[in-house]
Backbone as a chain_set.jsonl record, in Angstrom:
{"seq": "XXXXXXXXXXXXXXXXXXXXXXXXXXXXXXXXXXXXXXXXXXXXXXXXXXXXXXXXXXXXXXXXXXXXXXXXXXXXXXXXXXXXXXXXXXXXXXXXXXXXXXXXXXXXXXXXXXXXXXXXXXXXXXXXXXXXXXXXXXXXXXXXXXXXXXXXXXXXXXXXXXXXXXXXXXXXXXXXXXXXXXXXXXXXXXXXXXXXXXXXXXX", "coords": {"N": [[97.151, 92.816, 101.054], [95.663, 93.156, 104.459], [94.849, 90.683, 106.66], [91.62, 90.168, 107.321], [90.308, 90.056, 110.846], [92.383, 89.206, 112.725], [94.361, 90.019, 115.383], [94.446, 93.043, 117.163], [97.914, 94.234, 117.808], [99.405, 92.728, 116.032], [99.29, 90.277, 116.154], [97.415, 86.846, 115.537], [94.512, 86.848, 117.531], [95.211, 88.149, 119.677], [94.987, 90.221, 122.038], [96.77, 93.337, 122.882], [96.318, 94.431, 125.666], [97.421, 95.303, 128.988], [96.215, 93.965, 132.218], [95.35, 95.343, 134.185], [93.982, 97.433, 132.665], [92.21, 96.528, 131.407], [90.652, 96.153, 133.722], [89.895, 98.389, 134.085], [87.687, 99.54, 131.909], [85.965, 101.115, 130.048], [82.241, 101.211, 129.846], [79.797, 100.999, 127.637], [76.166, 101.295, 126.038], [75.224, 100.042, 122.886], [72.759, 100.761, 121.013], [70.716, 102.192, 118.484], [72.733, 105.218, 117.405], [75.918, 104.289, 118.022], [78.018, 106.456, 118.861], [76.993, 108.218, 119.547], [76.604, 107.774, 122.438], [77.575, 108.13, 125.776], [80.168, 106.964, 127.025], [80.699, 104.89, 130.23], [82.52, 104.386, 132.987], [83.054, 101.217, 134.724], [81.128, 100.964, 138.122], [82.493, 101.806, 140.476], [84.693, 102.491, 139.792], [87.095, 104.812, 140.2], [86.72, 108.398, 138.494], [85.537, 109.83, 135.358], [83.318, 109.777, 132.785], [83.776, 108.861, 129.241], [83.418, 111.332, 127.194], [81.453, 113.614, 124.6], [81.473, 116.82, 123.487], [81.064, 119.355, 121.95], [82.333, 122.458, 121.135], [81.651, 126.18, 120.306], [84.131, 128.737, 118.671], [84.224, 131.882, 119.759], [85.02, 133.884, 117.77], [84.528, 134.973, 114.672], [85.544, 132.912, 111.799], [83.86, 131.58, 113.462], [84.303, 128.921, 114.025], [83.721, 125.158, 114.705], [84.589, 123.094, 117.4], [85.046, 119.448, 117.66], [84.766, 117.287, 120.174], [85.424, 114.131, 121.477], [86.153, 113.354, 124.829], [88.237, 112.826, 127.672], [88.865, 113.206, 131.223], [91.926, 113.36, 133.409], [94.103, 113.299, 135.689], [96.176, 112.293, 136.81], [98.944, 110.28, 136.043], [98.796, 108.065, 133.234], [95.801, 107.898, 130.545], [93.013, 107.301, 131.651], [89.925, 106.278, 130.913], [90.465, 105.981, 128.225], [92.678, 104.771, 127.629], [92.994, 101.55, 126.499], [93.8, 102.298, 124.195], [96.034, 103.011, 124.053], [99.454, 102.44, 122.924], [99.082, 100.976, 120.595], [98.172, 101.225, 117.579], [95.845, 102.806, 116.999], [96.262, 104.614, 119.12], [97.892, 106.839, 118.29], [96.059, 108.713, 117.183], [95.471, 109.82, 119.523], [95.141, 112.924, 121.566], [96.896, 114.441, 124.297], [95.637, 116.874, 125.834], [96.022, 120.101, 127.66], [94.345, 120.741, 131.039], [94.511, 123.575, 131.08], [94.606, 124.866, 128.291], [91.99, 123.696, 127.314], [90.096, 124.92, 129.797], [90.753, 127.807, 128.817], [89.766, 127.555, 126.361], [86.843, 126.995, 126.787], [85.966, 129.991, 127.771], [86.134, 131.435, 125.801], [88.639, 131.578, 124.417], [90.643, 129.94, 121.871], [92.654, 130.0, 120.85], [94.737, 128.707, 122.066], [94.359, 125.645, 122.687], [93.318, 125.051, 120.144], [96.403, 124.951, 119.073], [97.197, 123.06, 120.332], [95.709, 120.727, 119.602], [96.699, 119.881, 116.775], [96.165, 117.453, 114.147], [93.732, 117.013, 111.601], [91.165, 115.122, 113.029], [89.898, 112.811, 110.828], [92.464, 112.096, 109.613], [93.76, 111.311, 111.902], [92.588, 109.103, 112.224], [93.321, 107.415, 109.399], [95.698, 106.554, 110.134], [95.908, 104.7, 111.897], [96.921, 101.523, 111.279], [96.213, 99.07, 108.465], [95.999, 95.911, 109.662], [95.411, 96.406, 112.377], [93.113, 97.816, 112.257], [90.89, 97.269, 110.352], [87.895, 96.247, 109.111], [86.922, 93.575, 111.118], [84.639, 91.779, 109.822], [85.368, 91.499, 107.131], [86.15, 89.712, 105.214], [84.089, 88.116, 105.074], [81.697, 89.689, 104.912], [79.07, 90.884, 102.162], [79.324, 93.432, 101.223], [81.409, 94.475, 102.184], [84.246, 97.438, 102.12], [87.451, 97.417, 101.222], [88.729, 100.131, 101.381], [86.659, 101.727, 102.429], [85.777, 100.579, 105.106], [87.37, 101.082, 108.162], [88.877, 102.789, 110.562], [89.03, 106.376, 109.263], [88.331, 105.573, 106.538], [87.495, 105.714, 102.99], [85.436, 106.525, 100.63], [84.746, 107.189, 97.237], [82.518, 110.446, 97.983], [82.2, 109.266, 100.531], [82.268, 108.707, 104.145], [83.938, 107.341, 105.878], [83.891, 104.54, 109.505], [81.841, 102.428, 108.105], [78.495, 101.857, 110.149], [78.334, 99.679, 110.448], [80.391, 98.653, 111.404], [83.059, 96.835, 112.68], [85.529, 96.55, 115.159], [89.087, 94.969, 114.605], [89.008, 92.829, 117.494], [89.716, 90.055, 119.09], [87.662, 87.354, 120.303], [87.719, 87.227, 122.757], [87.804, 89.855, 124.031], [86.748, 92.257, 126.106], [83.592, 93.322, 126.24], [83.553, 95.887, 126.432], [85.554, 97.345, 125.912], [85.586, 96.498, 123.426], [83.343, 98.038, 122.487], [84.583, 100.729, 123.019], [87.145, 101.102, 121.305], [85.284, 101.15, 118.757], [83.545, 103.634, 119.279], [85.059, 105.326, 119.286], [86.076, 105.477, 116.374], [84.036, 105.864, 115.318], [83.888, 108.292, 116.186], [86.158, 109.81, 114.588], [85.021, 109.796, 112.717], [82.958, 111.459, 112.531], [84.375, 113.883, 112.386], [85.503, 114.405, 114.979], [87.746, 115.269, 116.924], [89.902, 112.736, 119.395], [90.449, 113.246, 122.837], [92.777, 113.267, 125.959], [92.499, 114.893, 128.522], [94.573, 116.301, 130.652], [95.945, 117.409, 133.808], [94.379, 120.009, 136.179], [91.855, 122.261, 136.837], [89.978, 122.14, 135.313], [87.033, 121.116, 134.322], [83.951, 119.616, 133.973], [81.761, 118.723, 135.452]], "CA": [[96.044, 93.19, 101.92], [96.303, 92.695, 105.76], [93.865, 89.688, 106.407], [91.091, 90.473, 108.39], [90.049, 89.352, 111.736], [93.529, 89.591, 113.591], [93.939, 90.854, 116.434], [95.507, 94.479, 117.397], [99.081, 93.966, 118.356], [100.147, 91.681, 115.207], [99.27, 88.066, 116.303], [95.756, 86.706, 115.452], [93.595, 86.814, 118.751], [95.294, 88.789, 120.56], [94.938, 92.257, 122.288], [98.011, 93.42, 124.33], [96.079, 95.307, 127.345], [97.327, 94.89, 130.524], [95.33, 93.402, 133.142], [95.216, 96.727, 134.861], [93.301, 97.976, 131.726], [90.93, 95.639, 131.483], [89.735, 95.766, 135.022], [89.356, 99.93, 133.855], [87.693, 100.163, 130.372], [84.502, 102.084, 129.457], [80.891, 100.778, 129.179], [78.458, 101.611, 126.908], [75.215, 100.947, 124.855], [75.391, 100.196, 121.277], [72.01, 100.954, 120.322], [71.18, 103.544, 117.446], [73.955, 105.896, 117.054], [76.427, 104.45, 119.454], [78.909, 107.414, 118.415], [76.286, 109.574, 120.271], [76.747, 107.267, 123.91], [78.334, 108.235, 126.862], [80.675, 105.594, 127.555], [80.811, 105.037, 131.873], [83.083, 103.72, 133.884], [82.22, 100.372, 135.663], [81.059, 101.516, 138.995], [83.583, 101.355, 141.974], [86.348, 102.536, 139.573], [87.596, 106.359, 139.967], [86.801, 108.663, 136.987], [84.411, 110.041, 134.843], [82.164, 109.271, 131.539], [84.236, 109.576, 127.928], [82.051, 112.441, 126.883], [81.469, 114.588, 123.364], [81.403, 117.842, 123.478], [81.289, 120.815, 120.942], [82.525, 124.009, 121.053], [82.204, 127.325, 118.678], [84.652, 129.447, 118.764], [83.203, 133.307, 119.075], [85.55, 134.825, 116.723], [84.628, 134.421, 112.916], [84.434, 132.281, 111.298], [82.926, 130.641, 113.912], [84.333, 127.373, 114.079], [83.63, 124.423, 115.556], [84.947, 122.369, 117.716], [84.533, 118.493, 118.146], [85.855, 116.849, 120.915], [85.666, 113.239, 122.509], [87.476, 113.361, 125.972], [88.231, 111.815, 129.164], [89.845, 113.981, 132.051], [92.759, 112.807, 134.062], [94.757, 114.381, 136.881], [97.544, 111.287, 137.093], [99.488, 109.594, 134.804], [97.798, 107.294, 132.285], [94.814, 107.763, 129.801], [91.575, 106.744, 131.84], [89.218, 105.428, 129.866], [91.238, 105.95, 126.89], [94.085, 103.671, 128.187], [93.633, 100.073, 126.377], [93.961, 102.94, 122.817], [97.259, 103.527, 124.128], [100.074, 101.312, 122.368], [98.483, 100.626, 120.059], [98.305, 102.723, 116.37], [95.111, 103.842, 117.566], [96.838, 105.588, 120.05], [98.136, 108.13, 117.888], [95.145, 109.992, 116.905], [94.579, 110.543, 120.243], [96.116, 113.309, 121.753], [96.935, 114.394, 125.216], [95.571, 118.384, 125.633], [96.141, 120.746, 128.903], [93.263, 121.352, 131.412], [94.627, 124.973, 130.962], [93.605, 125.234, 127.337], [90.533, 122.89, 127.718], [89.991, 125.783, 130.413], [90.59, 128.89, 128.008], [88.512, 127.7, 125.47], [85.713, 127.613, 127.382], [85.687, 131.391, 127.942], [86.619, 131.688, 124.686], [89.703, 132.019, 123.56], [90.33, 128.644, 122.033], [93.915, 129.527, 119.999], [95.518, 127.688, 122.828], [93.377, 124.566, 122.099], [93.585, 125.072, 118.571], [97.43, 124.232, 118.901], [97.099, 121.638, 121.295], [94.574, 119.487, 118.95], [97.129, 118.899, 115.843], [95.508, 117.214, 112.879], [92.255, 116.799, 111.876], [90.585, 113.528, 113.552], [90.014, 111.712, 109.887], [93.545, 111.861, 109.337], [93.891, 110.061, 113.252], [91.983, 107.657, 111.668], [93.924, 106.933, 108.83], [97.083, 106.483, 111.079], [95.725, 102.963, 111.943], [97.096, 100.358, 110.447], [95.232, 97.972, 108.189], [96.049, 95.019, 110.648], [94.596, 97.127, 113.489], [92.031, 99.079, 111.892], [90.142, 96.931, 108.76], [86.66, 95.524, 109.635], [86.71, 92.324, 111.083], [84.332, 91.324, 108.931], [86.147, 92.53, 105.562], [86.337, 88.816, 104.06], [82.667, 87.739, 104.948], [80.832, 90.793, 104.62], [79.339, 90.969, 100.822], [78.89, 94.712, 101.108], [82.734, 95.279, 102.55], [84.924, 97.713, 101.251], [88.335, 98.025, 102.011], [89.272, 101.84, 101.657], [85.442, 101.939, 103.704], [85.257, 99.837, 106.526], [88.242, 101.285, 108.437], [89.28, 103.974, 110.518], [89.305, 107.139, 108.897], [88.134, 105.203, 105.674], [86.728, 106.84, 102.347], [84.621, 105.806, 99.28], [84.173, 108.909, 96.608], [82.418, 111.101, 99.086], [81.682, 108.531, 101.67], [83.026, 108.721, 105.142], [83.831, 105.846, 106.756], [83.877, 103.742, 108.565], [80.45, 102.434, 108.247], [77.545, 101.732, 111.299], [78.392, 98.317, 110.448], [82.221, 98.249, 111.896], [83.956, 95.823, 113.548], [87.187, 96.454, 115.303], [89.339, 93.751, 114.892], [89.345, 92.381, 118.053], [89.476, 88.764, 119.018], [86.471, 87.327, 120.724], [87.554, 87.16, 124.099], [88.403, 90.67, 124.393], [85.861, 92.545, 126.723], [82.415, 94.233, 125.306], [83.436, 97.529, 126.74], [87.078, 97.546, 125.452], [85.148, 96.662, 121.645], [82.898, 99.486, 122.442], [85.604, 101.881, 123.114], [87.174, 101.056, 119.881], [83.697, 101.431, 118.087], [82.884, 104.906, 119.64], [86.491, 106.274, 118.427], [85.903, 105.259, 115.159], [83.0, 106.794, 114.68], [84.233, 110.008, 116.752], [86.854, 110.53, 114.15], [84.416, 109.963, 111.169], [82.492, 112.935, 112.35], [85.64, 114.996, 112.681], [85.649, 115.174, 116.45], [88.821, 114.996, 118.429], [89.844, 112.389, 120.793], [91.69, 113.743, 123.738], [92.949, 112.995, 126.723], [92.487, 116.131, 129.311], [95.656, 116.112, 131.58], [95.777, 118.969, 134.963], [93.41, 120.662, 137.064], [91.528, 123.424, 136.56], [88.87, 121.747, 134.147], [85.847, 120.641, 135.184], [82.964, 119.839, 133.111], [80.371, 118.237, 135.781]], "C": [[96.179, 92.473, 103.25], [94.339, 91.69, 105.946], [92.864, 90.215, 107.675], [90.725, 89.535, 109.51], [91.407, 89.119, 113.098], [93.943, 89.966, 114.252], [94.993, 91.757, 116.305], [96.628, 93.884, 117.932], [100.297, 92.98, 117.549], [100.139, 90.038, 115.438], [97.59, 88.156, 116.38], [95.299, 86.462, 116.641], [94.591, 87.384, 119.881], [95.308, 90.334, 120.847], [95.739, 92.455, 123.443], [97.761, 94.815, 124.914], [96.438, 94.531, 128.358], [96.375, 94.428, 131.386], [94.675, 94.303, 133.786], [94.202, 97.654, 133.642], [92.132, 97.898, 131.041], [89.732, 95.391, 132.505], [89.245, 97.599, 134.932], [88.642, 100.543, 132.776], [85.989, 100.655, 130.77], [83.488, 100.7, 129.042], [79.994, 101.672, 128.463], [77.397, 101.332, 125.985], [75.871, 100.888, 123.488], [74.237, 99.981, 120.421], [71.618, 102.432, 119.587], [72.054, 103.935, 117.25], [75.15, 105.078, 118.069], [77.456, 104.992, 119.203], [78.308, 108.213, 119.525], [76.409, 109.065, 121.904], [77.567, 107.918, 124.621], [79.241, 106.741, 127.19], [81.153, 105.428, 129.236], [81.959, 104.305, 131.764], [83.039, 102.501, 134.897], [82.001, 101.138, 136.918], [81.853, 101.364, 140.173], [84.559, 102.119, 141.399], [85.977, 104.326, 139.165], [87.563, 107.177, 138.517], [85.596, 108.906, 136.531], [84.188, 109.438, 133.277], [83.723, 110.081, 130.359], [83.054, 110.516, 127.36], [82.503, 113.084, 125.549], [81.111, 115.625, 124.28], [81.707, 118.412, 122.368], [81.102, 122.058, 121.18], [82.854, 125.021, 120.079], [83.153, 127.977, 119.381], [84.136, 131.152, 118.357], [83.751, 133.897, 117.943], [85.32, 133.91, 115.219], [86.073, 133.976, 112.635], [83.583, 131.398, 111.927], [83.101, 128.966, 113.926], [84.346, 126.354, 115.02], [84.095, 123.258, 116.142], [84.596, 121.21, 118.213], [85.613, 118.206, 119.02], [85.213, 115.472, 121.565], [86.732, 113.048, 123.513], [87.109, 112.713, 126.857], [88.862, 112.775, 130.148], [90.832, 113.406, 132.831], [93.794, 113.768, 135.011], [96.042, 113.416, 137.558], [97.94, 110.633, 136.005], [98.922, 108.872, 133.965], [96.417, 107.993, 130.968], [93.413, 107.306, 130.474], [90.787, 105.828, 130.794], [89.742, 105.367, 128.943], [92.716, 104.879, 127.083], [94.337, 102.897, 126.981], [93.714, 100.999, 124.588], [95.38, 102.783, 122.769], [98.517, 102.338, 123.719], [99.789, 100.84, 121.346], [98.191, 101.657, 118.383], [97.441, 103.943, 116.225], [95.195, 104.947, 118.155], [97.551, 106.889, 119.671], [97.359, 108.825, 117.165], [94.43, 110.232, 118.305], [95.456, 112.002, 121.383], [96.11, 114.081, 123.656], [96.657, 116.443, 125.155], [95.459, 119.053, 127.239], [94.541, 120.996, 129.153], [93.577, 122.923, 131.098], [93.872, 125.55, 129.284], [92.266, 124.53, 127.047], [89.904, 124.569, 128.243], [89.686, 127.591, 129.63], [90.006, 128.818, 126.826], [87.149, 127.613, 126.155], [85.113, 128.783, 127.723], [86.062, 131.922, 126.763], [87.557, 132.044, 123.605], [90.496, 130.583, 123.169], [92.124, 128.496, 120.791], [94.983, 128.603, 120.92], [95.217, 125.887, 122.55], [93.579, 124.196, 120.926], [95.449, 124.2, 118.019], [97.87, 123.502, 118.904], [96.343, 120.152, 119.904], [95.253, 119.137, 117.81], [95.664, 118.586, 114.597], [94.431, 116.951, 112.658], [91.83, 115.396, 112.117], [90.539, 112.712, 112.32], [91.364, 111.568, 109.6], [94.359, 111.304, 110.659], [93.684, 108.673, 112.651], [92.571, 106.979, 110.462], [95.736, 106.341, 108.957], [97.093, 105.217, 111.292], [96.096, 102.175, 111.156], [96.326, 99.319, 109.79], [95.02, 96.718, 108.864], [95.166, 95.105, 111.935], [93.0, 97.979, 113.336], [90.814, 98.415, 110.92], [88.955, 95.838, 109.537], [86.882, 93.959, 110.306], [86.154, 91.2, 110.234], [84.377, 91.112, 107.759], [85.983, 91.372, 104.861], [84.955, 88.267, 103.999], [81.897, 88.866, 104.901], [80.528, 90.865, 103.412], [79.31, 92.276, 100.445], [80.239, 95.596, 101.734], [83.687, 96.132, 101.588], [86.055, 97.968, 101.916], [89.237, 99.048, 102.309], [87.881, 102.614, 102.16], [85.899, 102.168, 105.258], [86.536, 99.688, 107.188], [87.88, 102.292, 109.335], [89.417, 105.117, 109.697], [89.178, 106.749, 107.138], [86.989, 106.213, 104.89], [86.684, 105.728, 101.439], [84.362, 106.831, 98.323], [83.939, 109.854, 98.001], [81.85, 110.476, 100.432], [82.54, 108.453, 102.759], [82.896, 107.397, 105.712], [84.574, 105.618, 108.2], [82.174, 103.247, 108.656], [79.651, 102.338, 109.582], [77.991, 100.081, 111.941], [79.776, 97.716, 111.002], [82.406, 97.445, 112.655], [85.323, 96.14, 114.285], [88.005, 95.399, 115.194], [90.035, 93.19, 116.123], [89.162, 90.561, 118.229], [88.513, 88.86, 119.773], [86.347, 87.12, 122.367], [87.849, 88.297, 124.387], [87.056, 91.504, 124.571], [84.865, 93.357, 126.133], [83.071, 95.756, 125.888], [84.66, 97.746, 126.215], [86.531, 97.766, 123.469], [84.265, 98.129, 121.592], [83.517, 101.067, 122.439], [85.977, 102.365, 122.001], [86.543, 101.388, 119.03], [83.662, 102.972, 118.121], [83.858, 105.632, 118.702], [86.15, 106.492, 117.216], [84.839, 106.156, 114.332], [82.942, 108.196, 115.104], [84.984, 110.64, 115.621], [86.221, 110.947, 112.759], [83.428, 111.291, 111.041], [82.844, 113.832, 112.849], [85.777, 115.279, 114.144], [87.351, 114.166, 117.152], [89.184, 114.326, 119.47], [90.612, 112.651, 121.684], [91.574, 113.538, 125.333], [93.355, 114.56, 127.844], [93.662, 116.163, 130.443], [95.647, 117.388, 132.524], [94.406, 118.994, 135.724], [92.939, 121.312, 136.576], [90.389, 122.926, 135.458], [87.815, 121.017, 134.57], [84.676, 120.337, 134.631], [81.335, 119.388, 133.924], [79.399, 119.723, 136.649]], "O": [[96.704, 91.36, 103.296], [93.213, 91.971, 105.537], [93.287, 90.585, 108.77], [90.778, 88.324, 109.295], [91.127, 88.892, 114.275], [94.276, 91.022, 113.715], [96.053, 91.606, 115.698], [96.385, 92.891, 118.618], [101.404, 92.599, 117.932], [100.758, 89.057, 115.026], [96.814, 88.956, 116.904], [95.887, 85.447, 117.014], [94.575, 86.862, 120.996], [95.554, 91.3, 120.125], [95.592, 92.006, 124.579], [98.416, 95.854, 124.841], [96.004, 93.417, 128.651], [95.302, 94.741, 130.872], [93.47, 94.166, 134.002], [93.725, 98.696, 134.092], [91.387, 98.653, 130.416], [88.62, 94.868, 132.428], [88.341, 98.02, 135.654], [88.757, 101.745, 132.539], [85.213, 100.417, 131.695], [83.704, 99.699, 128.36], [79.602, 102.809, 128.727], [77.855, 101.066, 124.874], [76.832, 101.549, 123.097], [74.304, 99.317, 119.387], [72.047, 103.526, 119.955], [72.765, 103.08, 116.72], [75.079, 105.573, 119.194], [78.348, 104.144, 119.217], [79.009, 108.811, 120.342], [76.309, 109.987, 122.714], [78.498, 108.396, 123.972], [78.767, 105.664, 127.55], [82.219, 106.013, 129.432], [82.367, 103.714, 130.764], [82.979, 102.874, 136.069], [82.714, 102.141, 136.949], [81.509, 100.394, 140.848], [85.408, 102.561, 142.172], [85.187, 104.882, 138.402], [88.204, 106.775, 137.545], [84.601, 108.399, 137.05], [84.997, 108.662, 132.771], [84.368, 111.123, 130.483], [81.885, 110.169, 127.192], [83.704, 113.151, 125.289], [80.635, 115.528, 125.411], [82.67, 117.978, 121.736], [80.054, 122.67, 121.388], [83.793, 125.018, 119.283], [83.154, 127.902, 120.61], [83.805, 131.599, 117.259], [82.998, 134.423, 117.123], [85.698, 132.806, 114.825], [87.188, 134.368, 112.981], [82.783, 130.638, 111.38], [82.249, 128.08, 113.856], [84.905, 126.532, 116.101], [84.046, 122.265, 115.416], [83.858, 121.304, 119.193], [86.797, 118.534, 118.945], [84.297, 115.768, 122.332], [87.886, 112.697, 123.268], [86.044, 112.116, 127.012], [89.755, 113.319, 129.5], [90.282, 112.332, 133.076], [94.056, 114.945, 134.764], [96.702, 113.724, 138.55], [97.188, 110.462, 135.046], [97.829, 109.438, 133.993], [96.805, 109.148, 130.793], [92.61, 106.889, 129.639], [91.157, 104.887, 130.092], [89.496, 104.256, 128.473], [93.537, 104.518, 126.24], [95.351, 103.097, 126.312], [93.676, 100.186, 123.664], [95.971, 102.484, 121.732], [98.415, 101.273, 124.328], [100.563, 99.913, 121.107], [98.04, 102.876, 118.457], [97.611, 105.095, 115.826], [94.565, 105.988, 117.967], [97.78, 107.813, 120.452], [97.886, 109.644, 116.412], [93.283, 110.658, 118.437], [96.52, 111.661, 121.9], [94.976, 114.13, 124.133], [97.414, 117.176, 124.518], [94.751, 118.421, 128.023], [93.687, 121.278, 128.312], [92.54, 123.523, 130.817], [92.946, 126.347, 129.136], [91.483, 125.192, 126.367], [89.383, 125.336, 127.434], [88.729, 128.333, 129.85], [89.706, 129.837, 126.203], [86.36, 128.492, 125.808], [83.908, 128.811, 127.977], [86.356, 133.116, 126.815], [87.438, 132.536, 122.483], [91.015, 130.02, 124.134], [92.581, 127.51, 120.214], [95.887, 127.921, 120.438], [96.113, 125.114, 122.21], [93.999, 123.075, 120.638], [95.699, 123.368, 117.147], [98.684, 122.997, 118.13], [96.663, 118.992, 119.643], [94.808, 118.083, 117.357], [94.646, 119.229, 114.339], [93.846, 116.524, 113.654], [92.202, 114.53, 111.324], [91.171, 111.672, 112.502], [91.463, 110.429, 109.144], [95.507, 110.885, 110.509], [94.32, 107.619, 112.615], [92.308, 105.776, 110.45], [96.57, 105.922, 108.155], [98.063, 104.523, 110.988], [95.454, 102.122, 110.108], [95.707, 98.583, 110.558], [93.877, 96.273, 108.757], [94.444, 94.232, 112.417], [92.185, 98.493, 114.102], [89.802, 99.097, 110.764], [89.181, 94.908, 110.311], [87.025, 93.148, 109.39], [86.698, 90.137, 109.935], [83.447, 90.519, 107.213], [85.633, 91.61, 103.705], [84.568, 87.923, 102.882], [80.82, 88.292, 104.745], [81.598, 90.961, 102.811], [79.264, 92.434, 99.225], [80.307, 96.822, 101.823], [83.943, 95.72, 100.457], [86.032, 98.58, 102.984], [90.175, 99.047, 103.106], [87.863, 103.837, 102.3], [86.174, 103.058, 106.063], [87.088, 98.591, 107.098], [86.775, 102.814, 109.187], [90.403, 104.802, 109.03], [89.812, 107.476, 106.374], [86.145, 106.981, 105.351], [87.297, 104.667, 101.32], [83.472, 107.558, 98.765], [84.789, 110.023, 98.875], [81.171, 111.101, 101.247], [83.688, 108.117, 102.467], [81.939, 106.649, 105.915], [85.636, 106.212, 108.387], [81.409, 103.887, 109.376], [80.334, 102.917, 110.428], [78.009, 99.542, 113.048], [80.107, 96.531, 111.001], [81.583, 97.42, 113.57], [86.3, 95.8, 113.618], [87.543, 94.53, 115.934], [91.252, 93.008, 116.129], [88.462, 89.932, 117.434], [88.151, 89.975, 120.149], [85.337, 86.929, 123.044], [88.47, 88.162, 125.441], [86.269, 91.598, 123.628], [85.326, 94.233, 125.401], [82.646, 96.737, 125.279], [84.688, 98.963, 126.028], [86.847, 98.606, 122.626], [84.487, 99.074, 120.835], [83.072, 102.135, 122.019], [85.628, 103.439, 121.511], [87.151, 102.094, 118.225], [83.745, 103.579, 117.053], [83.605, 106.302, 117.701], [85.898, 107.644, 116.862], [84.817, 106.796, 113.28], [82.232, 109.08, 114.625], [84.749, 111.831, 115.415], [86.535, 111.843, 111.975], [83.153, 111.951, 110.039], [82.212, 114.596, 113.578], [86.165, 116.394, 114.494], [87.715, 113.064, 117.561], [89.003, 114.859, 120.564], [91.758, 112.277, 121.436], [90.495, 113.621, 125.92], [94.451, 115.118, 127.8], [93.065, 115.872, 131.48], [95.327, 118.446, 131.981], [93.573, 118.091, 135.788], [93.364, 121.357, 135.422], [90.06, 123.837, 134.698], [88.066, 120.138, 135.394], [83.995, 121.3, 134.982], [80.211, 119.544, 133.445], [78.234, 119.569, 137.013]]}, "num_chains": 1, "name": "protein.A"}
């Protein structure tokens, strides 16, 4: 069992974001749901809000699409950045403003291709090192095929309200919040993606 409390990147207390990544990460509340937050942008820095969204698709059966995204129009990940490197980083996936774009008018098999596997199985991509509650050895209510990424219990989705990422303690509230939001984006099947192009526009 990978010990908890450790930081992402394989050495205890540390988190290997750049400096440049740190001076760019997402704020956001973490009261009630904080799955349901908008996560901002400090103010000064270029870029918009990580945002949910859901979209049906008109053609039966009608399905629906979750999505947590960020838009981008230059190289990098925006707000999604300090994910990147990281094991996290591969449930998140990089999708064209063009099909972003054609699902919105409804034709969403472009999209559909683009988006890959279903988000709880992002979440189980994480590594137990990277991914397992912080709190996993003091918690008396931890479980550890829970309180994870993409974690399950019989029919329990996880990972709980109660998550931790394991970051160390100097590593910035909005960077832990980031982490947080994901977690709970993938537990209620939504999509995190990184919007790359033009042509997409959601404000």
């Amino acid at each position: 069992m990978a010990k908890a409390g450790r930081g992402l990147g394989g050495q205890a207390g540390h988190v290997p974001f750049p400096e440049d990544c740190r001076k760019a990460v997402p704020r956001g509340p973490r009261e009630g749901d904080p799955s349901g937050a908008s996560i901002k942008r400090r103010p000064g820095t270029p870029g918009v809000s990580v945002r949910r969204l859901s979209l049906t698709d008109p053609r039966p059966p009608n399905e629906e699409v979750k999505l947590l995204l960020t838009l981008v129009d230059i190289e990098g990940w925006g707000e999604l950045e300090p994910l990147r490197g990281t094991s996290w980083g591969v449930g998140v996936k990089e999708v064209s403003a063009e099909a972003m774009s054609n699902a919105l008018h409804g034709h969403f098999l472009p999209l559909f291709r683009e988006l890959g596997r279903d988000p709880q199985a992002s979440g189980r991509k994480v590594t137990d090192e990277e991914g397992l509650c912080k709190n996993l050895e003091s918690c008396p209510i931890a479980n550890e095929g829970l309180c994870r990424p993409g974690g399950r219990r019989k029919r329990e989705t996880g990972p709980p309200g109660c998550y931790e990422p394991p970051l160390d303690g100097e590593t910035p509230s909005e960077v832990r919040e980031l982490f947080y939001t994901v977690s709970q984006a993938w537990r209620e099947g939504r999509h995190t993606i990184v919007v790359v192009g033009k042509g997409f526009n959601l404000r």
